[in-house]
C-alpha positions as a Markdown table, in Angstrom:
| # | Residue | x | y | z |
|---|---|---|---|---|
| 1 | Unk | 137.6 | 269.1 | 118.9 |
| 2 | Unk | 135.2 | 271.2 | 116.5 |
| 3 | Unk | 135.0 | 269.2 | 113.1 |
| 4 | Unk | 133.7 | 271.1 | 110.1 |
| 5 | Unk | 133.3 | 270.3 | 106.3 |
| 6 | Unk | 134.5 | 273.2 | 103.6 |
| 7 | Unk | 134.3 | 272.9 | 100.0 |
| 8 | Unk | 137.2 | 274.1 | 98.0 |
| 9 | Unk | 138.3 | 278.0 | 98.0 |
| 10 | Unk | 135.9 | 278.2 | 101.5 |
| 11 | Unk | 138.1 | 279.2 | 104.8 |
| 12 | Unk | 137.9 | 279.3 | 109.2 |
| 13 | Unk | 138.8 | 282.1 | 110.7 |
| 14 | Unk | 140.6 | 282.0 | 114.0 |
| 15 | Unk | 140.8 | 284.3 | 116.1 |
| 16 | Unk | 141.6 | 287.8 | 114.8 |
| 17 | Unk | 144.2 | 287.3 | 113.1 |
| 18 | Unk | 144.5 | 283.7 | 111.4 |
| 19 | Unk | 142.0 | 282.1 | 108.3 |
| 20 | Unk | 142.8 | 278.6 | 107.1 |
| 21 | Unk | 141.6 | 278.4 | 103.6 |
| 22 | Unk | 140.9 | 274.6 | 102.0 |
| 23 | Unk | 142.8 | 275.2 | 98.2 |
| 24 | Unk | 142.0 | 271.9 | 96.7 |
| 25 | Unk | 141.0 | 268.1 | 97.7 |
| 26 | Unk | 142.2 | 265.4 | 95.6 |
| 27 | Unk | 141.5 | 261.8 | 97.1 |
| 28 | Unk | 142.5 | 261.4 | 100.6 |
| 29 | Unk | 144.9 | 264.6 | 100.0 |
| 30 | Unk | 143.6 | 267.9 | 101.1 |
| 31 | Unk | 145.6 | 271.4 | 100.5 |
| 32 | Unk | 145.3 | 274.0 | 102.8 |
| 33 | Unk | 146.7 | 277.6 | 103.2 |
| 34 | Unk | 147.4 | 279.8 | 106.2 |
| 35 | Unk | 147.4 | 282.8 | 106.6 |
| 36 | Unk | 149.1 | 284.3 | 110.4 |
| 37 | Unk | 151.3 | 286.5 | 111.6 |
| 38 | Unk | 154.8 | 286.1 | 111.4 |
| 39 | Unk | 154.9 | 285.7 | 114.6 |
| 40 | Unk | 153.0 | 282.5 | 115.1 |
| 41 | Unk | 154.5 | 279.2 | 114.4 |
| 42 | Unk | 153.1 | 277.1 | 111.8 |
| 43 | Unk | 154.3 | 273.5 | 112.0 |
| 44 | Unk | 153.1 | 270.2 | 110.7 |
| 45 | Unk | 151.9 | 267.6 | 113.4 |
| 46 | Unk | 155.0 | 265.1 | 112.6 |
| 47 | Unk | 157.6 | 267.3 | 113.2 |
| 48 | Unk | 156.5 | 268.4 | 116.3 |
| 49 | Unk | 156.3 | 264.9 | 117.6 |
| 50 | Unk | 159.6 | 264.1 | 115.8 |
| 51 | Unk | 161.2 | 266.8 | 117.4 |
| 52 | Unk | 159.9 | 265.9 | 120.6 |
| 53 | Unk | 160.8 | 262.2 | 120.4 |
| 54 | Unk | 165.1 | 263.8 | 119.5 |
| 55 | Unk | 164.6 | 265.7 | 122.2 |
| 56 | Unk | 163.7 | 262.9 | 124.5 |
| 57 | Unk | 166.1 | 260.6 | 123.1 |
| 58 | Unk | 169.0 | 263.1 | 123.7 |
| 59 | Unk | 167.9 | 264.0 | 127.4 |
| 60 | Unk | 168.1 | 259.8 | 127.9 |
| 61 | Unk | 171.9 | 260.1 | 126.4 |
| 62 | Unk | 174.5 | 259.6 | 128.8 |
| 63 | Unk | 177.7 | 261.0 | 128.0 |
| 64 | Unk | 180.8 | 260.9 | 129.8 |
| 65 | Unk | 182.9 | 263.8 | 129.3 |
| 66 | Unk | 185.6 | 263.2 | 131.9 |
| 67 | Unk | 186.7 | 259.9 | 130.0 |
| 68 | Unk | 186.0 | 258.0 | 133.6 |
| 69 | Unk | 184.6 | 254.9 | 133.5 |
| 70 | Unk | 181.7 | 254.7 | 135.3 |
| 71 | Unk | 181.4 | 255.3 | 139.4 |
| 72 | Unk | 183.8 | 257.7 | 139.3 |
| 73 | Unk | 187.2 | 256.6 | 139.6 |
């Protein structure tokens, strides 16, 4: 992992084609912007694992949809 320190209105570029700019810190809080093509997906860490964990739950989901009981008969 690459840690680096910006002061306000200071940015990273990645790549080509995205810059991460810091906008403000207040506290513990810091607000960044993002700038990217529409094509890349932006998502915050906690709904990715939030999704992921639905997702998981619903694959363990066993559903009957025959209305047999169990073993078939």
């Amino acid at each position: 992992m690459l840690v680096l320190s910006r002061r306000t209105n200071q940015a990273i570029h990645i790549g080509d084609d995205i810059v991460l700019t810091v906008l403000s810190v207040r506290g513990d809080q810091v607000r960044l912007g993002i700038q990217a093509p529409d094509e890349v997906t932006v998502l915050r860490d906690e709904l990715v694992v939030s999704v992921a964990e639905e997702n998981a739950a619903a694959a363990a989901t066993v559903i009957d949809v025959a209305g047999l009981p169990r073993g078939g008969r």
